[in-house]
N, C-alpha and C positions, 0 to 999 in steps of 0.2 A: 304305564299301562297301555297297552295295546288298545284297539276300539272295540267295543264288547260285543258280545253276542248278541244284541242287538242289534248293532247296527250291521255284521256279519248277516244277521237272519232277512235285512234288509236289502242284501244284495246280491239274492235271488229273486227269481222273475216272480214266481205266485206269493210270495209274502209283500211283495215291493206295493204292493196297492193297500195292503192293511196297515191299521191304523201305528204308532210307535207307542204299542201300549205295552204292558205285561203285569198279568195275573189281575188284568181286569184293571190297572192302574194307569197310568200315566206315570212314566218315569223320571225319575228326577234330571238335572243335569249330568253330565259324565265329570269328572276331575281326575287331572293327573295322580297316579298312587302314593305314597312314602316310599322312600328308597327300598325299604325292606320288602317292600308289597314286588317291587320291580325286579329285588335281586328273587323274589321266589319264584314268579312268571320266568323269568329268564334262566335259573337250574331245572322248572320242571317242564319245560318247553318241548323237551324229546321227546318225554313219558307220554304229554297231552299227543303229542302225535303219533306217536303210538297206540297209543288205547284210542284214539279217535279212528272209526275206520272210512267216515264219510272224508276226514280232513289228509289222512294220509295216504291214498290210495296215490299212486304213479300217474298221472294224469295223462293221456294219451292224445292224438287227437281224431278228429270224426273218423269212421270205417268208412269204405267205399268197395265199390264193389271189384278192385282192385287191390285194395291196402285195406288191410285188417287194423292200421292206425295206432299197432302195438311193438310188433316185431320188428327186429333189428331190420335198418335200413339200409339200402346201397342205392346213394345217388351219385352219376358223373355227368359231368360235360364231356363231349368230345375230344378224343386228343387232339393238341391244332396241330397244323403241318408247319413244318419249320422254314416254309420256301421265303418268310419274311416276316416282319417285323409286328407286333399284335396290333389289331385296329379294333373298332369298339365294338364289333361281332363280338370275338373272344372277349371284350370286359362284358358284354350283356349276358351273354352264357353264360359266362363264372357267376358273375351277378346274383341271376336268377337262381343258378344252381345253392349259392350261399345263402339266399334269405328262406330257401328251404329247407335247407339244411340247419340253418339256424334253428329254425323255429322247431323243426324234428327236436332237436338235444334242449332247448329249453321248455318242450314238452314231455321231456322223461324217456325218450326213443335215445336207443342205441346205433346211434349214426358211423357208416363209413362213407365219408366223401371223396369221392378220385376225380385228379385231372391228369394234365403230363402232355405228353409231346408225341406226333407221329412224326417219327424221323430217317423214314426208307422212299426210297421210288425215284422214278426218273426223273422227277421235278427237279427233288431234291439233291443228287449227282452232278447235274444242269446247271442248279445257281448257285454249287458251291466251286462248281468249276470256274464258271465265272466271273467268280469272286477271288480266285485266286489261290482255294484254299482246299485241302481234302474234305472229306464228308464227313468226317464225325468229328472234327474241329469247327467246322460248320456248323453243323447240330450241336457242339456242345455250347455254342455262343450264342446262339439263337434262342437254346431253346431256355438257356438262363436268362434272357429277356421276358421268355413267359411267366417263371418264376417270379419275375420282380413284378412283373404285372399282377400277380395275383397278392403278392406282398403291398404290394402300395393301395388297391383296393381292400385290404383288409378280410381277403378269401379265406375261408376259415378249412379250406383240404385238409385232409388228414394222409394222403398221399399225394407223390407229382409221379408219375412216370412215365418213362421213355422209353420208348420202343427200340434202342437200339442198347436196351439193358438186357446182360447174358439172363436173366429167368425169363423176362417174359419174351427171349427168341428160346426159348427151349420148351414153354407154356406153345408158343404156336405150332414148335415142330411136333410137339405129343399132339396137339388136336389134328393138326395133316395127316400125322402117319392112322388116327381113330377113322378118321374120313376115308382114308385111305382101304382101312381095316373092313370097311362096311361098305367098299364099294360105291363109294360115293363120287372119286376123282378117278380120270384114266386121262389117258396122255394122247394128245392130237395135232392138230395144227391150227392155226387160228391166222384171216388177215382181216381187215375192217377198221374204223373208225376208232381214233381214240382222241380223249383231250389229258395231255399233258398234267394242265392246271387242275381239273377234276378227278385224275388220277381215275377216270373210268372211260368203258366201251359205251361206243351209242349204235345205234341201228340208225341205217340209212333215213327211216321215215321219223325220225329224232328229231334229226338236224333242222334249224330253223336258219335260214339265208346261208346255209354252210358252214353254220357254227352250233357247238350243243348249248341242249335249251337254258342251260346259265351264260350265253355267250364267252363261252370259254372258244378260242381258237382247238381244231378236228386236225389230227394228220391223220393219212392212211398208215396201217400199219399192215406191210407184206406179210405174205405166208409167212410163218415161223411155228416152229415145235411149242406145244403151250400145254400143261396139264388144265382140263378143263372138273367144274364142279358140276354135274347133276342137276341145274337147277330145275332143267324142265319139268322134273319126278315132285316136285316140293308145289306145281302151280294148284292145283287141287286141294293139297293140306293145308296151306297158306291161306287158301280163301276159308276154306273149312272153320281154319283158328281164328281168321277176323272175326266170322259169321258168330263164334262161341265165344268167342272174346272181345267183345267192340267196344271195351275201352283199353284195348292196349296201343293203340297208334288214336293220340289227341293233338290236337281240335279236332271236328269233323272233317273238317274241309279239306285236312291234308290223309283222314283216312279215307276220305273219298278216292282223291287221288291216287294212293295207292292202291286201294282193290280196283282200281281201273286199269292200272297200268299192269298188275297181275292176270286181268282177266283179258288183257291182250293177246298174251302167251308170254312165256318165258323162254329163254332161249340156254342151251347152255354157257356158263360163265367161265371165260377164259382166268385162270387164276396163279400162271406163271409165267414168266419172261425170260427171254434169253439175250435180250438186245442191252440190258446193263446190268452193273454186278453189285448194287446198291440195295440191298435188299436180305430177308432170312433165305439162306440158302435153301432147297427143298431136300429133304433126307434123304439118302440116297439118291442123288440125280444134282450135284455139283453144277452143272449146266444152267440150273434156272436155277432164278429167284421169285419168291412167292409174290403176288400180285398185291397192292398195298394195303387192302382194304381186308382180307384176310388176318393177314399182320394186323393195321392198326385194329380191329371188334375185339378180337382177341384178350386185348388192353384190360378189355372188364372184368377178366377172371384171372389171368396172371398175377393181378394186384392182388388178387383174394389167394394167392398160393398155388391155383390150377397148375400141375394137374394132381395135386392132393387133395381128394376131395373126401378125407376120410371124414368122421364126427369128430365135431369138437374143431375145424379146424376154420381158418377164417372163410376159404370156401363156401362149408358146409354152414356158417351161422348166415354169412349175407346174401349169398345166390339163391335165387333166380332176383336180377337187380330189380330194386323195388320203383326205379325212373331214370331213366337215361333222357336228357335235355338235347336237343343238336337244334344247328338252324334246317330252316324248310332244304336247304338245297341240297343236305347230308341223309335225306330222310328215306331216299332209296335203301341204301346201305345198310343202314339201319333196321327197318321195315320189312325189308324184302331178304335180303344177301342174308344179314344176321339171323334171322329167325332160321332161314333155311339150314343155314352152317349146325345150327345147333339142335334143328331137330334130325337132322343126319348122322348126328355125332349121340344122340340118344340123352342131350342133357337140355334141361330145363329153360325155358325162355324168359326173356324179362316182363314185369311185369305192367310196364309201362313206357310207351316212347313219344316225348311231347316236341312238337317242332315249333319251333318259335320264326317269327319271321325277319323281315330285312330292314335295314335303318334305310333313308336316304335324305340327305342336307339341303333342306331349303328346297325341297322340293324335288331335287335332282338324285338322279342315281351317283355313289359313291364312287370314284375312279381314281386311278394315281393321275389318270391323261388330264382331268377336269379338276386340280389339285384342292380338290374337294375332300379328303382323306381325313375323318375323325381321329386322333390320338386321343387315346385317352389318360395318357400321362399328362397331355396339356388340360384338357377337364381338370381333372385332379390339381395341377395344380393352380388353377384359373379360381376354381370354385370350391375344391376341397374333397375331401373322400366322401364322406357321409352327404353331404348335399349331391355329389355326380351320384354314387348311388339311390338315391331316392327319386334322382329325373328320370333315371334310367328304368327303373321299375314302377312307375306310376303316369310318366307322360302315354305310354300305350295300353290298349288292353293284349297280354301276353298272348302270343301267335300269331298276332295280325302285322303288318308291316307299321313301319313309324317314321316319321318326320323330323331330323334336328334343327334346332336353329338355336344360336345362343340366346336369341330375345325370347324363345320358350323355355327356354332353362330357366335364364334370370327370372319371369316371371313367375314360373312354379317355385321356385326356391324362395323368391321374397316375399309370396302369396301364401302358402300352406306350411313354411318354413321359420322365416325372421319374422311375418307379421302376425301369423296366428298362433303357431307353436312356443316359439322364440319369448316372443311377446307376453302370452297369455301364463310361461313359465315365471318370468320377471317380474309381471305383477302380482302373482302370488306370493313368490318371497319375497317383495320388496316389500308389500301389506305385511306381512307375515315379520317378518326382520325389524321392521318399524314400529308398528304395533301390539307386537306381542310380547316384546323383552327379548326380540334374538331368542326367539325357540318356542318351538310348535304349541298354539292354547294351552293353555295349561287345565282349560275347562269348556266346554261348550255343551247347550242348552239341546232341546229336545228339539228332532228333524222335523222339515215341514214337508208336505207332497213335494214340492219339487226338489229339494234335497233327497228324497227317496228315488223321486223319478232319474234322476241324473247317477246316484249310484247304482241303478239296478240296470240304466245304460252300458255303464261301467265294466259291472259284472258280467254282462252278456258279451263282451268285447272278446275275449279269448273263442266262445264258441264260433261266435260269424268269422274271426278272421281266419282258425282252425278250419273250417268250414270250405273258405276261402284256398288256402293254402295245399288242401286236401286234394283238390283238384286245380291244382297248377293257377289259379286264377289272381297270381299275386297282385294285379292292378285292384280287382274287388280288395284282399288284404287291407291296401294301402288308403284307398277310398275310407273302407268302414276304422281307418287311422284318424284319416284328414275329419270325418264325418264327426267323432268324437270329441277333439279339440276346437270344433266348430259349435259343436252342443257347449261344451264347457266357457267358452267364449261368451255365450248367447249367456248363459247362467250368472256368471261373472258381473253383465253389463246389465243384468237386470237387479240382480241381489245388491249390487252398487257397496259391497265391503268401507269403501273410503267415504261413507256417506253413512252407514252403520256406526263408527268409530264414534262418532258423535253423539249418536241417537241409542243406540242398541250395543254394547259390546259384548252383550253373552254373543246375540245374535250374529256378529263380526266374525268372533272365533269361529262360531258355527261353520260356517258359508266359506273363510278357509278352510278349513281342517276339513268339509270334503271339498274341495279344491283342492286340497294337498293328497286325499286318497284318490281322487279321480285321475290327476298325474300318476299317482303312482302306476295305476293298469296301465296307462300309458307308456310311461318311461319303461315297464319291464315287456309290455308287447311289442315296443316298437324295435326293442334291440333288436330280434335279425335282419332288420332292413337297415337301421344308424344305430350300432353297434356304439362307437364312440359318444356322440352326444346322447342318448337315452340312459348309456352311466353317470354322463356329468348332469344331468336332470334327476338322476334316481340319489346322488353322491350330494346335489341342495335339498333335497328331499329327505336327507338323512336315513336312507332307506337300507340297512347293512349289502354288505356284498353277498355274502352267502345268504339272502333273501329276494333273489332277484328272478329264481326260475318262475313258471307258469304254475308250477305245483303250488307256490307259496300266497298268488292272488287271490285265491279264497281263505285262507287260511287266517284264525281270530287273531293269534299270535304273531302275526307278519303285516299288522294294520299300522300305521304312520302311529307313533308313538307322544301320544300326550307330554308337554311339558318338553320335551328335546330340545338340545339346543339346534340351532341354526347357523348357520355360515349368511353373510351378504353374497347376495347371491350377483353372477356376473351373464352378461350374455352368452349364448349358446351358437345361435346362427348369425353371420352378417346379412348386411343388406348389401345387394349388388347397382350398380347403374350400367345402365345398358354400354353407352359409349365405354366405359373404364374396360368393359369386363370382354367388350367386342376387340378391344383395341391390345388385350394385355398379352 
């Protein structure tokens, strides 16, 4: 028997203060069913959710005045550039982009996630030459390193792609030749400032000590033949669309930025080259190659089929993207170049652009010179996948810059990790496994307040973290995670179960069995952030697999089941030491 309606009615926030009565009574204990009782809950299990319309709706998450919290979603990272090898930018991007992603699809949202590879420009020409090697041997080696990066994190994409794949060069030469179509690009000459590594132009009053303002190394770049974009025609709309739209470029800080840097002036944007041949050729005009930034934006509607954009098509379900993720220093591009491209081209904008900010180590900024350089294949394997993703998404609040040091890792990991989570997981089933016959009460007695209080915390879990996630704020998520097993902690060490055993055992069972449904909102909210361990927690928990969405936490029929049996349970997280883990 599942836990009744009762205690269901008690994990909602306005009943959560009334008393655990019904029809004027005080209710007896609860007891595991007869087999028979169990096989009939378990055949009419559909039907009740079906005729239930409160219990079976699609469960979404919060609207905003962005996201309507319902409709198919398109989230991507950035494509990376293939000029080297992934460092923990690209795993925080994927990162972030994945626990949102997550949590969309175990909210009932029809998610498309894209990453992939930018892999044209004179960067990349330059260090494949050097390397010894042509360019799309380069790029294919390269950028299968990014692949295994998002495989060993556990990145849940639903596509990779590459920009030197024949659709999406045939996706960017159909949007050229529309721009083209509308009089948006004409052909000129261009000389001035460029960085290599930035793969963009700067204006003279840029440059900071002679370098641009990410201290990327500037060459001049002579006159040469360049088709140029329109941008100056877009300075007005652009401000116009912030002013009517001021949540599509977050945090503040970097939309500030950007309507500043618009309300400078815009200049025309040089957006082809002649000086190498690495690149989508321009249609009609063999001579040049398209400028990189052009090519790689493009990435976000190619994946969706562009330029089919009939109904019904993948296009037509996921465009205009509903977030695109980049760090702060791609946020130009993004912001500015992108919007412009697409409102020239007469199609729809995204609906949101989040910049997140810069890591640096101990204090110092990240360099190969200062061999100060994050891998995060060695995280991974230092610490493990689910513990580096949960440092990575909880030691910062998202957009701000961040700090690594292994002794903050170790410490978040052994603190909110192995000693609270870990912990507080073990001592429930080992009570539980010891005490109860290997398998969940088989009976427990009437709730007291604070058994109420702590499941209607419980219940409230999905909306604040939804809440949270709704607007990019996964550090709050993670917070209102750690926050919950901190209450459950507190609960645990007051009700004293191993001190019950003695005294009280209806009581005992009690004070488990919600201990065991309090993990359970746990184990199944925490998955998009530790995927891995919140199934081995939901899997001692005896929680079924196909009961694990966001839909199923309210639901009567999907409550931690009376009388089950149990497995001994084993540890989930280690414990680190600073020396081992500095030193491995």
């Amino acid at each position: 028997m599942r836990v009744s309606s009762m205690i269901l009615a008690l994990l909602s926030s306005a009943p959560a203060a009334r008393a655990f009565m019904h029809g004027g009574r005080k209710l007896s204990s609860l007891r595991a069913p007869s087999p028979s009782v169990v096989a009939s809950c378990t055949s009419t299990s559909t039907q009740r959710r079906i005729s239930d319309a409160s219990s079976s709706r699609l469960y979404s998450v919060p609207s905003t005045a962005f996201d309507d919290g319902k409709s198919p979603f398109e989230i991507t990272t950035p494509i990376y550039y293939v000029n080297d090898k992934p460092h923990i930018g690209h795993a925080y991007t994927s990162l972030a982009c994945d626990v949102i992603a997550r949590y969309m699809r175990h909210s009932g949202r029809d998610v498309f996630f894209l990453s992939g590879t930018d892999e044209h420009g004179q960067k990349v020409e330059t260090t494949a030459k050097n390397a010894g090697m042509d360019p799309q041997s380069f790029c294919d080696e390269v950028s299968q390193s990014f692949r295994d990066l998002l495989t060993l994190l556990n990145i849940s994409n639903d596509e990779f792609i590459r920009t030197t794949e024949s659709h999406h060069k045939e996706a960017v030469q159909h949007l050229w030749k529309t721009l083209m179509d509308k009089g948006a690009i004409y052909l000129g000459s261009y000389e001035g400032w460029y960085s290599v590594r930035d793969e963009c132009y700067y204006n003279e009053s840029e440059l900071v000590d002679g370098k641009a303002p990410t201290g990327a190394e500037v060459q001049w770049v002579k006159k040469e033949d360049s088709y140029f974009f329109k941008l100056s025609d877009y300075e007005e709309k652009l401000l116009e669309y912030y002013e009517s739209h001021p949540d599509l470029i977050a945090p503040d800080s970097r939309r500030n930025e950007v309507i500043s840097f618009v309300k400078g002036g815009l200049k025309d944007l040089s957006i082809s080259r002649t000086t190498f041949d690495w690149g989508v050729p321009v249609p009609g005009d063999d001579d040049h190659v398209m400028y990189v930034w052009i090519d790689a934006l493009t990435n976000y509607m190619s994946a969706l089929g562009y330029p089919n954009m009939e109904k019904g098509s993948s296009f037509d379900k996921y465009w205009p993207a509903s977030l695109h993720v980049v760090g702060k220093d791609i946020l130009r591009f993004h912001a500015v170049y992108w919007p412009a491209f697409l409102m020239a081209a007469g199609l729809p904008l995204p609906k949101r652009i989040f910049a997140h900010g810069w890591w640096t180590k101990d204090g110092e900024k990240i360099s190969k010179s200062l061999g100060n350089v994050i891998d995060p294949v060695e995280l991974v394997d230092t610490y493990g996948v689910d513990p580096t993703r949960f440092f990575l998404m909880s030691e910062v609040t998202f957009g701000n810059d961040g700090d690594f040091s292994d002794e903050k890792m170790i410490y978040k990991i052994n603190a909110n990790l192995s000693n609270e989570l870990g912990n507080l997981n073990q001592r429930i089933m080992t009570l539980v496994f010891k005490n109860c016959n290997k398998a969940v009460p088989a009976e427990i007695g009437p709730l007291t307040d604070e058994d109420k209080e702590i499941l209607a915390t419980a219940a409230s879990l999905r909306e604040r973290t939804g809440k949270a996630i709704s607007t990019q704020s996964i550090h709050e998520y993670v917070q209102h995670m750690v926050s919950m097993v901190w209450d459950a902690n507190k609960y645990i060490d007051v009700q004293a179960p191993w001190v019950l055993k003695k005294t009280d055992t209806e009581r005992m069972n009690t004070v488990l069995y919600v201990l065991m449904e309090v993990m359970r909102h746990v184990g199944i909210l925490y998955q998009p952030l530790m995927p891995t361990s919140s199934n081995v927690i939901l899997d001692q928990l005896g929680v079924p697999k196909d009961e694990r969405e966001f839909d199923h936490l309210d639901k009567e029929e999907c409550k931690i089941l009376l009388g089950r049996e149990v497995s001994k349970p084993t540890a989930v997280f280690p414990r680190f030491e600073v020396k081992e883990a500095v030193n491995a």
